[in-house]
C-alpha positions in Angstrom: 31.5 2.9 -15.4 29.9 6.3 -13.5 26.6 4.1 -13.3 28.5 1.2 -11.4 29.9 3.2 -9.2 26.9 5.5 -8.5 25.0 2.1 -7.8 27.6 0.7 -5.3 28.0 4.2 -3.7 24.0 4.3 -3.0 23.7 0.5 -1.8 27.3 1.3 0.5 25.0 4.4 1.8 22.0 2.6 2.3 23.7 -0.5 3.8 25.3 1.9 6.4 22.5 3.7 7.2 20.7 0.7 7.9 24.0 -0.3 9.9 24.1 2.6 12.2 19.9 2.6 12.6 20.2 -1.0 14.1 22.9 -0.2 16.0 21.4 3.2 17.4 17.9 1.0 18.0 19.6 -1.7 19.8 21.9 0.9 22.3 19.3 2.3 22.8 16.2 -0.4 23.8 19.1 -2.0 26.5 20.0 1.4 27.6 16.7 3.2 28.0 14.4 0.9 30.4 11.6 3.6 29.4 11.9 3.6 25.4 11.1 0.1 25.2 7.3 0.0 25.2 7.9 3.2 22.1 10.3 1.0 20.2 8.5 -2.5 20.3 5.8 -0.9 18.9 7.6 1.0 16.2 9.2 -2.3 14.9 5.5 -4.2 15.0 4.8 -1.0 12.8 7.5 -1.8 10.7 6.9 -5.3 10.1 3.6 -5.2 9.7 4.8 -2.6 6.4 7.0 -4.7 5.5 4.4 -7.7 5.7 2.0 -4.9 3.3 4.7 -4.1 0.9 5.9 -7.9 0.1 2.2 -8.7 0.2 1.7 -5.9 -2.6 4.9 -6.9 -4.6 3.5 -10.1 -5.2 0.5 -9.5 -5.8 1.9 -7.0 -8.6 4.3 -10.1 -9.7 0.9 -12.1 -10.0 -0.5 -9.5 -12.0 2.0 -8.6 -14.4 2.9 -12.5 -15.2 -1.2 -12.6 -16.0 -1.2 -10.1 -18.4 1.7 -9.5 -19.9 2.2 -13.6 -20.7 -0.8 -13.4 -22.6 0.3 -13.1 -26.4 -3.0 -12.5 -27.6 -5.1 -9.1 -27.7 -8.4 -9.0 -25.6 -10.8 -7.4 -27.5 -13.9 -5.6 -25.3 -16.5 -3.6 -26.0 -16.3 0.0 -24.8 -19.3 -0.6 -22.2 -17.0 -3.5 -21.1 -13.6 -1.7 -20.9 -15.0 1.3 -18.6 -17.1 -1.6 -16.6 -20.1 0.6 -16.9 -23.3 -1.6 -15.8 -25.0 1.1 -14.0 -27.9 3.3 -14.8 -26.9 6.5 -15.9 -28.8 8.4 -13.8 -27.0 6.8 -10.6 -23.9 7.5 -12.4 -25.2 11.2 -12.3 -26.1 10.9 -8.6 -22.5 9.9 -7.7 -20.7 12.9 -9.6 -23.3 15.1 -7.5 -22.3 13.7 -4.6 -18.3 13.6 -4.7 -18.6 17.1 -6.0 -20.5 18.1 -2.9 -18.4 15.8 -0.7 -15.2 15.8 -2.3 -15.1 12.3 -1.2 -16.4 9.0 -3.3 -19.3 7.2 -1.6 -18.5 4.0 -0.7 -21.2 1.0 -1.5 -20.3 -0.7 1.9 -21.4 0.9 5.2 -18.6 -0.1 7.9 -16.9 1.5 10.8 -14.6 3.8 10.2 -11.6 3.3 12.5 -9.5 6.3 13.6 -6.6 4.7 13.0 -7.0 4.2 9.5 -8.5 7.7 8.7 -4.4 8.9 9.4 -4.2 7.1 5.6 -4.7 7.8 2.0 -7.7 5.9 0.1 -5.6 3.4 -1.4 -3.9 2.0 1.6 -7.2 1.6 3.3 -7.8 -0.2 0.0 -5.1 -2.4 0.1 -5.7 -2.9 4.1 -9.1 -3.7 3.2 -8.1 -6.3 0.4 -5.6 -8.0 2.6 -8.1 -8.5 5.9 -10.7 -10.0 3.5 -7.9 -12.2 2.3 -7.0 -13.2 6.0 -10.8 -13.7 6.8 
């Protein structure tokens, strides 16, 4: 019974927080002729996360009904299961150079855009992923 109210208090909370952030956004954009430009551009910011997130959510869906509908076990090879096809010695070279680095090196060479350095690897990763879907 705690849970089920615990739940509905939470979802009551985040419903009016949610509430009172439209209604504060709204107030002000038609008050505030100069806040306008600032909150169009946080809202295309917003969408384009949410865009991201439902974009990532179904490709996890995808994903998940992949593998786990599959009743039987894949068997690999260990040489298969770390997806090693490399020489060792370039293997070597990597190590040496994220170690030096502390960054991995990247097989692609392409312009790195200041607006994108603000994020962590794996949302330029997803980013990347989803503008090679688009294109």
């Amino acid at each position: 019974m705690s849970t089920l109210i615990m739940s509905t208090l939470i979802v009551v909370s985040f419903s009016m927080i949610v509430v009172g952030l439209t209604g504060w956004t709204i107030a002000t954009y038609l008050i505030k002729e100069d806040s306008k430009k600032f909150i169009k551009e946080e809202l295309a910011n917003l969408l384009d996360i949410c865009k991201l997130f439902f974009s990532s959510l179904k490709s996890l869906i995808v994903i998940l009904a992949k593998y786990s509908s599959s009743s039987e076990l894949i068997e690999t090879t260990p040489n298969e299961s770390c997806e090693l096809n490399t020489n060792p010695s370039e293997v070597f070279d990597i190590i040496e150079a994220v170690e030096k680095t502390s960054a991995i090196p990247s097989d692609e060479k392409t312009e790195e855009d200041p607006m994108l350095s603000s994020f962590s690897p794996e949302v330029i990763k997803v980013i990347t992923e989803e503008e090679e879907k688009v294109a």
